[in-house]
FIZALUM-979221 format. One record per residue (C-alpha): residue in one letter; x, y, z. Coordinates in nm, 3 decimals. Example, Ala and Ser with C-alpha at 12.3 -4.5 7.8 and 13.67 -1.06 7.14 Angstrom:
+------+---------+---------+---------+
: code :      c1 :      c2 :      c3 :
+------+---------+---------+---------+
:    a :   1.230 :  -0.450 :   0.780 :
:    s :   1.367 :  -0.106 :   0.714 :
+------+---------+---------+---------+
This chain:
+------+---------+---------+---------+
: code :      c1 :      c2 :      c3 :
+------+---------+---------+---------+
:    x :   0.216 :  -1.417 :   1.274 :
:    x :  -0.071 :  -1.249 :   1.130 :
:    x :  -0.068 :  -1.012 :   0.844 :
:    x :  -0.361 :  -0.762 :   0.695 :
:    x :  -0.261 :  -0.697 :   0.298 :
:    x :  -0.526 :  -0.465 :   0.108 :
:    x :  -0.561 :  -0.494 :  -0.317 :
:    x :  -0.481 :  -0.890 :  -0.265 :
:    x :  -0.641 :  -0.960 :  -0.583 :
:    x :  -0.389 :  -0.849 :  -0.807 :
:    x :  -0.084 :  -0.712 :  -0.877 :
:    x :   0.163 :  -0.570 :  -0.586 :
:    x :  -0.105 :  -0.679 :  -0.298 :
:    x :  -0.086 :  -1.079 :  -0.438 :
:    x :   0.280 :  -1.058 :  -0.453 :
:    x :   0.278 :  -0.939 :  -0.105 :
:    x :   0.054 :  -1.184 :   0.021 :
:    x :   0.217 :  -1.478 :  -0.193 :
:    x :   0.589 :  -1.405 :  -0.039 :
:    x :   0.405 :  -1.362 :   0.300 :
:    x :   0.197 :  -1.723 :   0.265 :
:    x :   0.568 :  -1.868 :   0.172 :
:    x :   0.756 :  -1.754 :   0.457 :
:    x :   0.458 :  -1.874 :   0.684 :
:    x :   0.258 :  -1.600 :   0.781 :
:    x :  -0.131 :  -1.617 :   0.825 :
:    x :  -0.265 :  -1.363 :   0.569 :
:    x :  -0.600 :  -1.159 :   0.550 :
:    x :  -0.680 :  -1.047 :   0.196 :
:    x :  -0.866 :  -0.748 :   0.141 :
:    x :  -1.022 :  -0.626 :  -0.172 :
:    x :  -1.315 :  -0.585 :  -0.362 :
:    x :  -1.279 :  -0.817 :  -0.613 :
:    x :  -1.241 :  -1.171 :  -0.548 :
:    x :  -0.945 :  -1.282 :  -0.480 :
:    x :  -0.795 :  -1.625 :  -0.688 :
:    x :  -0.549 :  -1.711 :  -0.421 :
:    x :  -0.565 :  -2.054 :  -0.251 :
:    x :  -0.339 :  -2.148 :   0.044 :
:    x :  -0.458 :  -2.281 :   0.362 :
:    x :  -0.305 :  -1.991 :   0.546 :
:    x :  -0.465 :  -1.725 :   0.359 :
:    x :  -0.858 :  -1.611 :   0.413 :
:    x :  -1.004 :  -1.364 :   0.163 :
:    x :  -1.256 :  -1.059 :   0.248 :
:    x :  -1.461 :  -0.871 :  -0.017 :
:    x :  -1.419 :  -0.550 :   0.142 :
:    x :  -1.482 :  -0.173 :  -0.052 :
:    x :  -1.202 :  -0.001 :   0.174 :
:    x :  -1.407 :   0.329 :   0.092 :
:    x :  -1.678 :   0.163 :   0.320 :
:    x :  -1.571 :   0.340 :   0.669 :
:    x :  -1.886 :   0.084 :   0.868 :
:    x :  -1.778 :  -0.225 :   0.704 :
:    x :  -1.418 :  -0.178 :   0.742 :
:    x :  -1.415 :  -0.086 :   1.107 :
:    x :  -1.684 :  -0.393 :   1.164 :
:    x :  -1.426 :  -0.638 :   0.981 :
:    x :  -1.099 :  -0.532 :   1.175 :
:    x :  -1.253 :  -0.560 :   1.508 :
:    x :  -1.378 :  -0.849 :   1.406 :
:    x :  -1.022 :  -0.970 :   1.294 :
:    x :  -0.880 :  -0.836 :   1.619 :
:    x :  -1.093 :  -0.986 :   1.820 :
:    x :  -0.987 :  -1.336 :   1.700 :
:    x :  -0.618 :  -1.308 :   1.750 :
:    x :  -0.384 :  -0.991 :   1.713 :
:    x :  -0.221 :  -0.870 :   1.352 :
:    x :   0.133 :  -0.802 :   1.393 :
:    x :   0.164 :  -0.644 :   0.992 :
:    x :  -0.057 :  -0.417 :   0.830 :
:    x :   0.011 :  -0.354 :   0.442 :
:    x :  -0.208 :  -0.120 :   0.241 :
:    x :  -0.113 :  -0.200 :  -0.136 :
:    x :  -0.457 :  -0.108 :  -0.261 :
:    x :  -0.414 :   0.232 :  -0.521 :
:    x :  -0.585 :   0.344 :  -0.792 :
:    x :  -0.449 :   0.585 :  -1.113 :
:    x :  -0.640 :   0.903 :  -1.250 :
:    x :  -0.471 :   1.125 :  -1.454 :
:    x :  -0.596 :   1.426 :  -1.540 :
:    x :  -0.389 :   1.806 :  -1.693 :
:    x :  -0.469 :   2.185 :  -1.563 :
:    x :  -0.788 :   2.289 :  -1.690 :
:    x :  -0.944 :   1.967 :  -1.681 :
:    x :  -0.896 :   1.847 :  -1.273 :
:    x :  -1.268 :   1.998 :  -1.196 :
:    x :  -1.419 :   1.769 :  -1.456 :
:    x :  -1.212 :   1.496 :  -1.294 :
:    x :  -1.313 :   1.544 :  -0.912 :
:    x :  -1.475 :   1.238 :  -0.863 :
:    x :  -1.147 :   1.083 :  -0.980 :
:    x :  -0.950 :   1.325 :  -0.710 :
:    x :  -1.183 :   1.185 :  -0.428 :
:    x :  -1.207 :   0.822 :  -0.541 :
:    x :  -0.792 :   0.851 :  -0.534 :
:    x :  -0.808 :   1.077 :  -0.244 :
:    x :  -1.072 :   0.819 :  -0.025 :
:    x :  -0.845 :   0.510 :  -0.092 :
:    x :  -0.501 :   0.646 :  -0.063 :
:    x :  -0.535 :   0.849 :   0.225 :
:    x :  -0.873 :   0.817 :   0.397 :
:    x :  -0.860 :   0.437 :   0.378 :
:    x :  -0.530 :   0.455 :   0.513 :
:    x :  -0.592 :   0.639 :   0.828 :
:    x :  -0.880 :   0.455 :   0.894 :
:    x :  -0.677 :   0.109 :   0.899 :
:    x :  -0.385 :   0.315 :   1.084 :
:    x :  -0.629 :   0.410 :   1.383 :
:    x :  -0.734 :   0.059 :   1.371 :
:    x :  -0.456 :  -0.130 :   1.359 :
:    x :  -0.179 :   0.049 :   1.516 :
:    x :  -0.272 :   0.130 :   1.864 :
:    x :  -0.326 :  -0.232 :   1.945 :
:    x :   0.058 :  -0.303 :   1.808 :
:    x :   0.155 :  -0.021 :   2.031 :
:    x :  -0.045 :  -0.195 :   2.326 :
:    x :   0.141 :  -0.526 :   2.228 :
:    x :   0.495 :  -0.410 :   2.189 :
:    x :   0.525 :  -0.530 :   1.835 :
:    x :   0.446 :  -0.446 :   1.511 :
:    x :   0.491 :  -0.342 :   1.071 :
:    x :   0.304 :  -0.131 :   0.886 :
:    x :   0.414 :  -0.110 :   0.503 :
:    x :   0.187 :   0.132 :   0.279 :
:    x :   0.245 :   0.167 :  -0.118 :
:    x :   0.345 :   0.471 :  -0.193 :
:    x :   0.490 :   0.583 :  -0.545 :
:    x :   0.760 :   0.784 :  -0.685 :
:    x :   0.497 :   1.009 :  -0.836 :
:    x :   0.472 :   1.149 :  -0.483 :
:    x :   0.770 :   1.395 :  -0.584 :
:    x :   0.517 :   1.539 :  -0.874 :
:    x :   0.467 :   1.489 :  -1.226 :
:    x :   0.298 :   1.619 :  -1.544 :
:    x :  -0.057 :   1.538 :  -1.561 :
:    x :  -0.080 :   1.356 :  -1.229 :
:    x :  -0.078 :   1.625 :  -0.982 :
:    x :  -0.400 :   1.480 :  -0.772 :
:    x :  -0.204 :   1.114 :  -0.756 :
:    x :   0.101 :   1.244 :  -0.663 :
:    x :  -0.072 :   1.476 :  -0.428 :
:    x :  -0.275 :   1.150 :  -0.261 :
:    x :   0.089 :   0.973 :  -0.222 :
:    x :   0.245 :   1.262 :  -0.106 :
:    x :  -0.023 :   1.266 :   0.193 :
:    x :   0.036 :   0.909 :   0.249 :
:    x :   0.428 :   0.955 :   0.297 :
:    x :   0.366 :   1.222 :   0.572 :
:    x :   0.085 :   1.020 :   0.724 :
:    x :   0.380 :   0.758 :   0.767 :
:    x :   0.614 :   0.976 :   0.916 :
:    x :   0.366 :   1.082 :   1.127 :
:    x :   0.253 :   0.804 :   1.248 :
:    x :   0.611 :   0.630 :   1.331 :
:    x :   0.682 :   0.960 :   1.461 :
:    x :   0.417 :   0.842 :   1.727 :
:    x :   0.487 :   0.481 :   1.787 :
:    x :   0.863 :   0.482 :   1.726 :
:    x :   0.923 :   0.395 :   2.102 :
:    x :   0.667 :   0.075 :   2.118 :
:    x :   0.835 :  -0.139 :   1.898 :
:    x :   0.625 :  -0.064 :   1.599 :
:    x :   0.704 :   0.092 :   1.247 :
:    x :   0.561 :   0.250 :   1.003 :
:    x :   0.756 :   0.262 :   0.639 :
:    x :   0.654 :   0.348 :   0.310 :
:    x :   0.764 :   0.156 :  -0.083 :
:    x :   0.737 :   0.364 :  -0.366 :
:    x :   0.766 :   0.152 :  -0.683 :
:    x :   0.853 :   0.326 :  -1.035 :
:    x :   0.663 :   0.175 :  -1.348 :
:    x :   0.538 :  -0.155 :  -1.187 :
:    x :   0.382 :  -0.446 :  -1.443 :
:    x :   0.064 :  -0.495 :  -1.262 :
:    x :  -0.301 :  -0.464 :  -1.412 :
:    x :  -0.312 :  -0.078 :  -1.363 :
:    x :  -0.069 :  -0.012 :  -1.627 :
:    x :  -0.395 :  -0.124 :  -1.882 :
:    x :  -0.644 :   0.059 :  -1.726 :
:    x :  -0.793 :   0.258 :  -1.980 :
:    x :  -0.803 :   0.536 :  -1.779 :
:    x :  -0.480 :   0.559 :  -1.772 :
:    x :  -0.428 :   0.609 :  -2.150 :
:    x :  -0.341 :   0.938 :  -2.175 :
:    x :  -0.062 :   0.894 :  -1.952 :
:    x :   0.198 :   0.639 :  -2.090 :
:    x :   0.390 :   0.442 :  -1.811 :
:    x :   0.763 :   0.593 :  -1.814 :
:    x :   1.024 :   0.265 :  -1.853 :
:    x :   1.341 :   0.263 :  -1.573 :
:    x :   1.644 :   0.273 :  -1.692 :
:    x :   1.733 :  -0.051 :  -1.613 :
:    x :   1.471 :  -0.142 :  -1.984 :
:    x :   1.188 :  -0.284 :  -1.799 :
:    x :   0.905 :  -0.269 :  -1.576 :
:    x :   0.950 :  -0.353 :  -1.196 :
:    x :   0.817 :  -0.656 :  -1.108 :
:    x :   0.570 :  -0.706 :  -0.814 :
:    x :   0.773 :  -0.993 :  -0.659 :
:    x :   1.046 :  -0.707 :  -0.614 :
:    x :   0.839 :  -0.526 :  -0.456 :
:    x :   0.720 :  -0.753 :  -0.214 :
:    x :   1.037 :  -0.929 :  -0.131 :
:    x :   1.121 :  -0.562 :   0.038 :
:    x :   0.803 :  -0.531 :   0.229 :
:    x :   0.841 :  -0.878 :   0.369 :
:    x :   1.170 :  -0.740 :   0.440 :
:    x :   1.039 :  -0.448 :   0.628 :
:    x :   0.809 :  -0.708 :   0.776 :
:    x :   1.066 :  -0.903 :   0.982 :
:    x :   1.287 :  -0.873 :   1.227 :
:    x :   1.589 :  -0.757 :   1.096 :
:    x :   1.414 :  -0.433 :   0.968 :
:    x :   1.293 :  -0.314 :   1.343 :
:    x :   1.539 :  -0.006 :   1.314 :
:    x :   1.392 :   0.122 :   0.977 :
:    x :   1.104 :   0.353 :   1.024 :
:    x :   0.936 :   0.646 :   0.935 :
:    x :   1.125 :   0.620 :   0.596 :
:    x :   1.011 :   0.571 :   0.183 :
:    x :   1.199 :   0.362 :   0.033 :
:    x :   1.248 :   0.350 :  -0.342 :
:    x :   1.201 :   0.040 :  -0.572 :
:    x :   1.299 :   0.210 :  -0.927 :
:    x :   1.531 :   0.064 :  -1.142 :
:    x :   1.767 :   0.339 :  -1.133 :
:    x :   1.480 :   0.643 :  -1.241 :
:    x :   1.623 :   0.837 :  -0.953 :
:    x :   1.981 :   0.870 :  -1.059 :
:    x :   2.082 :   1.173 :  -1.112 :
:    x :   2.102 :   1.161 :  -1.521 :
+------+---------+---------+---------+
């Protein structure tokens, strides 16, 4: 079995491909940095997923060597910005808005239909929490909120084919992003369960979603939050 996983460099995309490599899936990495991963069944691409040419050139050419039965698009990125300050942050808005949802359909028009065509198929995007809204990160949550109904959509579509389409929102994950500085302004809220969730977590579900037993889940988002959605 073959697997796409975008952001493989770090953080929630190396967990998933990690707990992918281990239960014996062939994994392609995407990402634009490098990433440090070695395993014999996993084969890196520098890739800027903003880059509509080069990503449609690399997926056909993946395709075209064998098929992918899993598509995972863990690749985000965090801008926060308040009211009265979101026009001086619009190249923030699209960067988010580019990689979140753009990148996303483009890899979903890719990818999919040939699942459909083979009867078999997962597609896993990270989503977040946020999605619901929160202060100071209305164009984020706006992004992931697009990406949930792209989901839907899309399973919507291919629910008879064998195929689904799911979405993981983590809360406060411990992966790089959480010290990007331009996320300063807005401090990472802790579950109530007293610490971060871990990527591992994370990616033990979408392997879950992944196999077999999870071929009657679709077209849902699925929470990984240490109890920050209980009712309190």
């Amino acid at each position: 079995m073959r697997a796409l996983v975008t952001g493989s460099s770090s953080g929630m995309g190396a967990a998933v491909a990690a707990r992918l490599l281990a239960e014996g899936w062939q994994v392609h990495g995407l990402d634009r940095a490098e990433t440090p991963l070695a395993h014999p069944g996993f084969t890196a691409h520098r890739l800027d997923l903003t880059d509509r040419a080069a990503t449609r050139e690399l997926v056909e050419r993946l395709l075209g060597a064998a098929p992918l039965q899993a598509l995972v698009h863990a690749a985000g990125l965090l801008r926060t910005a308040p009211l009265g300050a979101l026009h001086d942050h619009a190249e923030d808005t699209a960067a988010m808005w580019q990689l979140h949802v753009d990148a996303t359909t483009r890899l979903a028009d890719l990818l999919l239909p040939p699942m459909v065509r083979a009867g078999h198929g997962r597609a896993v995007f990270i989503g977040s929490r946020v999605w619901r809204g929160l202060a100071g990160r209305s164009q984020y949550a706006a992004t992931k909120a697009a990406l949930l109904s792209l989901a839907r959509s899309w399973a919507a579509e291919v629910v008879g084919a064998g195929v689904t389409v799911n979405v993981v929102s983590p809360a406060a994950t411990d992966t790089p992003m959480l010290a990007d500085p331009a996320r300063a302004s807005s401090a990472p809220r802790l579950p109530p369960i007293g610490r971060l969730i871990r990527p591992a977590e994370v990616a033990a579900l979408v392997a879950f979603l992944l196999g077999p037993e999870a071929a009657a889940i679709t077209g849902q988002d699925i929470a990984v939050c240490g109890g920050a959605s209980l009712p309190r």
